[in-house]
C-alpha positions as CSV (number, residue, x, y, z in Angstrom):
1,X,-14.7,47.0,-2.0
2,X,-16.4,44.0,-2.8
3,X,-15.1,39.9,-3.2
4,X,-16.4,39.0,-6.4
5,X,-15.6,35.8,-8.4
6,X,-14.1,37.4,-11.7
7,X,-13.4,34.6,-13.0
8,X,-16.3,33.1,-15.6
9,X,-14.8,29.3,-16.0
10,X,-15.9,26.8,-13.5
11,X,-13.1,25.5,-12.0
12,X,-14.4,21.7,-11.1
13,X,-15.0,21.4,-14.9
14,X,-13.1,18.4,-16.3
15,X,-11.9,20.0,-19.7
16,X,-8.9,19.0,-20.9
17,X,-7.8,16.9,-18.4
18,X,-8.5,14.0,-20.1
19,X,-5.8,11.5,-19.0
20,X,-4.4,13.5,-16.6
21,X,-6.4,11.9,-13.4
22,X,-5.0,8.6,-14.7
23,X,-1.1,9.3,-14.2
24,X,-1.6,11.7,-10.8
25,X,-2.0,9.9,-7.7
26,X,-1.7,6.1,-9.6
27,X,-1.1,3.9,-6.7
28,X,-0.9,0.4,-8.9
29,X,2.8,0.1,-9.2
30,X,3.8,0.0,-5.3
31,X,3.8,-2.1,-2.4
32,X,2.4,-0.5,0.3
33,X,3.5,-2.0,3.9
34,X,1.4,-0.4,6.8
35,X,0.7,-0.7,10.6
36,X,-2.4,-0.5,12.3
37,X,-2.9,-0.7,16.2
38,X,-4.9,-3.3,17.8
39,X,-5.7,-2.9,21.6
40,X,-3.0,-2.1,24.0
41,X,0.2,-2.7,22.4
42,X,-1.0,-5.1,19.8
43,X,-0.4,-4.3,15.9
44,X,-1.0,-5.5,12.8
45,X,1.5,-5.2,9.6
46,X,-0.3,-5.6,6.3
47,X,1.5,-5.5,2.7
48,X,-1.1,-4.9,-0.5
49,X,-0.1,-4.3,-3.7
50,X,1.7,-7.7,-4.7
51,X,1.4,-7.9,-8.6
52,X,0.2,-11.2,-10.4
53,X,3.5,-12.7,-10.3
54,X,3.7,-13.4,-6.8
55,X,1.9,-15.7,-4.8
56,X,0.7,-14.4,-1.7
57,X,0.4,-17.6,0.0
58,X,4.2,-18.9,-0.4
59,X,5.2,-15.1,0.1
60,X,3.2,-15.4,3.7
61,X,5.0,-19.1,4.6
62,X,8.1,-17.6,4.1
63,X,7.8,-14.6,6.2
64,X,6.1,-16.0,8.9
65,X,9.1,-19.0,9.3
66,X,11.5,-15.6,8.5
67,X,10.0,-13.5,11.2
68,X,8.6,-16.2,13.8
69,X,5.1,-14.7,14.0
70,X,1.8,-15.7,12.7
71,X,-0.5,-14.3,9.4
72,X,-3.1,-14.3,6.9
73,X,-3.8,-13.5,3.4
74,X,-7.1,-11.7,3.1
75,X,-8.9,-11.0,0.0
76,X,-10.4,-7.6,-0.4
77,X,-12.6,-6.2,-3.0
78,X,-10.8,-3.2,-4.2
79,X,-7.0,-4.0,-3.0
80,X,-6.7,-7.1,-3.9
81,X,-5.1,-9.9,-1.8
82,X,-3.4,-8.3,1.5
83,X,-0.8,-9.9,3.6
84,X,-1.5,-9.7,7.3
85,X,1.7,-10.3,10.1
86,X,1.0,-9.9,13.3
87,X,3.6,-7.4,15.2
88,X,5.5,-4.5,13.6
89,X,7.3,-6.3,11.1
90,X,7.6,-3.5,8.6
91,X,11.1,-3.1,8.0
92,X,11.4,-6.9,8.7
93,X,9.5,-7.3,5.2
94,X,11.0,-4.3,3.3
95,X,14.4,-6.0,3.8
96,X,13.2,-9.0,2.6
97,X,11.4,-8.2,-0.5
98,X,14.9,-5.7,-0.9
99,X,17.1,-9.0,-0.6
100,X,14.7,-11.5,-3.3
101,X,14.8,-8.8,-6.1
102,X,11.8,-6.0,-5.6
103,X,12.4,-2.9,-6.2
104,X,13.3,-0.5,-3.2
105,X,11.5,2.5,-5.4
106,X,8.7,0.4,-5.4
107,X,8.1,-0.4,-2.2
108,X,6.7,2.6,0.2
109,X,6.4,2.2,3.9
110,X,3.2,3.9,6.0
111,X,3.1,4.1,10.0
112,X,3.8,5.9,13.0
């Protein structure tokens, strides 16, 4: 018996997918909210995605006075502007976006 390939189409071809890569795996219309660890028990909470219609900076005043902890906006190349909290303040934020009129659907929550 032997394990041949009987297939004669390549299947890494890109025929008549145009359009397709654009709607699977499209990322642009959610908030993302992650967590990533710092030494020991330090973390870091960082939301990306905010559209054009927020500003970052007043959206950072108000959580850190909300959630008494300290942050930064940092401007990446591909993401965009990124809110950065110190602590795990992830559901902190999605019940605060929740209460001032985003989107639940819209907002997805990484970590642990």
């Amino acid at each position: 018996m032997s394990l041949q390939n009987l297939k004669k189409e390549d299947p890494f071809a890109e025929d008549g997918l145009d359009g397709i890569e654009d709607q699977v795996g499209s990322e642009e219309n959610y908030l993302h909210i992650r967590i990533q660890q710092r030494n020991g028990r330090k973390s870091l909470t960082t939301l990306q995605g905010l559209g054009k219609e927020y500003d970052p900076k007043k959206l950072l005043k108000a959580f850190k006075k909300e959630f008494a902890c300290n942050g930064t906006v940092v401007e990446d190349e591909q993401l965009g502007e990124v809110i950065q909290l110190q602590g795990d303040q992830r559901i902190k934020i999605k019940n605060f976006l929740v209460e001032n009129g985003i989107l639940a659907s819209n907002i997805k929550v990484h970590g642990f």
